[in-house]
Structures are given as C-alpha cells and as structure tokens.
C-alpha positions as CSV (number, residue, x, y, z in Angstrom):
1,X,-2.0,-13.4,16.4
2,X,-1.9,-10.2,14.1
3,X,-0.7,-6.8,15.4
4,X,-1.7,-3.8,12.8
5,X,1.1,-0.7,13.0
6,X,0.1,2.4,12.0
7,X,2.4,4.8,10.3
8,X,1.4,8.8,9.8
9,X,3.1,12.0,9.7
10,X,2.8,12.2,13.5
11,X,3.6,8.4,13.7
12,X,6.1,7.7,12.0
13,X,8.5,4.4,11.9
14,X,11.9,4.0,13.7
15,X,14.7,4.6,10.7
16,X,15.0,0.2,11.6
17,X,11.4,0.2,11.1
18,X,11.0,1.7,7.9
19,X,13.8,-0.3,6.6
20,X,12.0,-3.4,7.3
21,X,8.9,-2.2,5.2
22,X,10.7,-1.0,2.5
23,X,13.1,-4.4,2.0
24,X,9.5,-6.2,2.7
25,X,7.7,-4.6,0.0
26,X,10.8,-4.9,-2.5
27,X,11.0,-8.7,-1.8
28,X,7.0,-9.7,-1.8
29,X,6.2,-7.8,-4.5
30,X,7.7,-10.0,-6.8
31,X,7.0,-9.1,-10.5
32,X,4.7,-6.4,-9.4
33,X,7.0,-4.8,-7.8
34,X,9.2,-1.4,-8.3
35,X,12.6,-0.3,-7.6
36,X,13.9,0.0,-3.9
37,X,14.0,3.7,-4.0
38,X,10.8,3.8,-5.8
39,X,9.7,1.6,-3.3
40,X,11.2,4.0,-0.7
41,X,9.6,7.4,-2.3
42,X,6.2,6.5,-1.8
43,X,6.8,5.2,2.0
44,X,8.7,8.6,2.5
45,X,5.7,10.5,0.7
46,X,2.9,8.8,3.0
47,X,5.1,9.9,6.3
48,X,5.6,12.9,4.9
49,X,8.6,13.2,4.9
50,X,8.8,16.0,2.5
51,X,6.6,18.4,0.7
52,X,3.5,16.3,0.1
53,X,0.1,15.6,0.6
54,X,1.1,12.7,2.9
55,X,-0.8,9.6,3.8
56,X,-0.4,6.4,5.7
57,X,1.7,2.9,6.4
58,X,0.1,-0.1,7.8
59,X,2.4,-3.3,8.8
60,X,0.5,-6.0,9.9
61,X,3.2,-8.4,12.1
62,X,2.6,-12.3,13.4
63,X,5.4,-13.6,16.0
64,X,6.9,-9.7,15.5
65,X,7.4,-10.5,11.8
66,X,6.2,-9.2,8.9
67,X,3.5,-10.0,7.4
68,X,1.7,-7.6,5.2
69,X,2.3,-3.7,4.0
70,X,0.3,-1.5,2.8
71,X,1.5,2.3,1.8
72,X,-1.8,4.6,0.9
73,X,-0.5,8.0,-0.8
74,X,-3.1,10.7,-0.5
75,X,-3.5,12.6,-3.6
76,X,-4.8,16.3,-2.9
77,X,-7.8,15.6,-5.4
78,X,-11.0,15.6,-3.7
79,X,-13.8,15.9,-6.3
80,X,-12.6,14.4,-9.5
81,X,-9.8,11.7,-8.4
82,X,-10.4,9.9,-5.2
83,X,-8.9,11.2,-2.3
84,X,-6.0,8.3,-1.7
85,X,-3.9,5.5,-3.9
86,X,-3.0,2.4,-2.6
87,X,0.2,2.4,-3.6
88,X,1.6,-0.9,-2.3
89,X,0.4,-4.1,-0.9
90,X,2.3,-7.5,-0.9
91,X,1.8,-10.3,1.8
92,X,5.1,-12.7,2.9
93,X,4.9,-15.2,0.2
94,X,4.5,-17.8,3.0
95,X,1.9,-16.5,4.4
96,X,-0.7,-16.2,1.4
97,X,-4.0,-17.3,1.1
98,X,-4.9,-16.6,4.8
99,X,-6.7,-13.7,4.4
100,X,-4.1,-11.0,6.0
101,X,-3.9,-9.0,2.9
102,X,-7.8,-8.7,3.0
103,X,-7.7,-8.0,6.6
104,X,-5.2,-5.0,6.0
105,X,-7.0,-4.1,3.2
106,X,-10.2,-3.5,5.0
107,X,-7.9,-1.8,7.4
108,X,-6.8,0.6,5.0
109,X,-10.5,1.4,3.7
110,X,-11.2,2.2,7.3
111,X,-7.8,4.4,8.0
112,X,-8.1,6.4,4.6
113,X,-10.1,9.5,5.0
114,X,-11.8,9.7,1.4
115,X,-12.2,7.3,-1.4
116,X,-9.0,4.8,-2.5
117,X,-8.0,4.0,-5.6
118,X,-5.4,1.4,-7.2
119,X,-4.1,0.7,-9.6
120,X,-3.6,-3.5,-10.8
121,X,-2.0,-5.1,-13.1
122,X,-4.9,-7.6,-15.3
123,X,-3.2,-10.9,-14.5
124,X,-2.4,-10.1,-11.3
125,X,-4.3,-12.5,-8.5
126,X,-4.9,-10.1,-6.3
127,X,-7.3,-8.3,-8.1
128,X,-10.3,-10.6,-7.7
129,X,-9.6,-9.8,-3.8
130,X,-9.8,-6.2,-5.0
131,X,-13.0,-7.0,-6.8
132,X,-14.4,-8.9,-4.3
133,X,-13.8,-6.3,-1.4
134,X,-15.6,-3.5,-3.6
135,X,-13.4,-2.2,-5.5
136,X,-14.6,-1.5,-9.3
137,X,-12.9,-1.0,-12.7
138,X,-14.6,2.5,-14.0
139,X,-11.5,3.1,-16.4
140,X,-8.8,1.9,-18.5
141,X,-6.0,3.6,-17.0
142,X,-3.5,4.2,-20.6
143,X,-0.1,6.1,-19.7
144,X,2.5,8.0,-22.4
145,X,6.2,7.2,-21.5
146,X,8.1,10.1,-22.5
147,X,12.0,8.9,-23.9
C-alpha cells in the first residue's frame, strides 16, 4: 500500500527525512539527474527554507520505503509563466512501470495551487506520461550558458 507525505513551509521534513529525498532523487534520477546540492536547493526552496517563493514535497512510501518524489518550486509568476515547476520526479528503479509516478503526479496537479510546468528532456520516457496526463509542449525552451 502507498502512503503520500506532504512537505510545505509549515510541514516540513525531519533533517533524516529530507535526507532520504534528497539521496533518493540523486540516485533515481539517473542521467536526468543534477548534482546533490542542486538536488538539495530546490528541496530547500520548496520548504522554504530561505527567501523564496516556496512550494511543495511529495514522497510517496510502500513498506515505509521510498518510492517516488516529487519537488514542485513555485515561481512568483502568475499571468505570463505558470504558477509552479515540477522540478523533480524519479520513481525507485524497481518499482517502475506501476503507475506510482502517475499517481504522484496527479497528486501534485491537485496540491499545486496554479498551473505546473516542466521541463523534459526529448528522449526521456517519461514524457509520454507527461503527455498522456495533459501536459502539452507550447514551446521550445532554448537556454544561453554563460562561460
């Protein structure tokens, strides 16, 4: 059976807890992944835990395991860039195909107050789950990297 967590500002996880979702997130992510402290930023901006908009942590557990993560940063945009990103969301490699990303997605739809964005890689799997819950490619997102 899955148990959700929620994470906010006035919820926020033990230091142990937030551990776990950070090495989690570091280890499922696989090649989509960030650094640890990257990683470790964006959990720390969702529970506001400094100057930021804030935002919200779900960790869905099975067996009080880990299972899924999702970290949603919201972005102080209302209006002309949707209201939250979903930063991060990786699924124990074990555990894939059983529809607990897509469960804590939908979570995460229903938790966000606004719109949510992401952001995806073209090759990566997960997008046709993005695709098929709604979500819709309006723009090709094209970054410069200063040096």
């Amino acid at each position: 059976m899955i148990k959700t967590k929620v994470f906010k500002n006035n919820n926020k996880p033990t230091i142990e807890e937030k551990k776990v979702i950070v090495d989690f997130l570091y280890e499922h992510l696989d090649r989509f992944g960030d650094a640890r402290e990257d990683i470790e930023k964006a959990v720390n901006y969702a529970l506001s835990e400094f100057d930021s908009f804030g935002g919200f942590v779900l960790q869905a557990l099975e067996n009080e395991e880990t299972a899924c993560v999702v970290v949603v940063n919201q972005t102080g945009m209302k209006g002309y860039i949707p209201e939250n990103i979903l930063v991060y969301i990786a699924t124990h490699k074990s555990l894939r195909g059983r529809g607990i990303g897509k469960d804590l997605m939908l979570k995460a739809i229903e938790v966000a107050d606004g719109n949510l964005a992401l952001h995806v890689e073209p090759d990566n799997p997960a997008r046709f789950l993005y695709e098929k819950i709604g979500f819709t490619n309006k723009y090709l997102e094209m970054r410069y990297i200063k040096k």
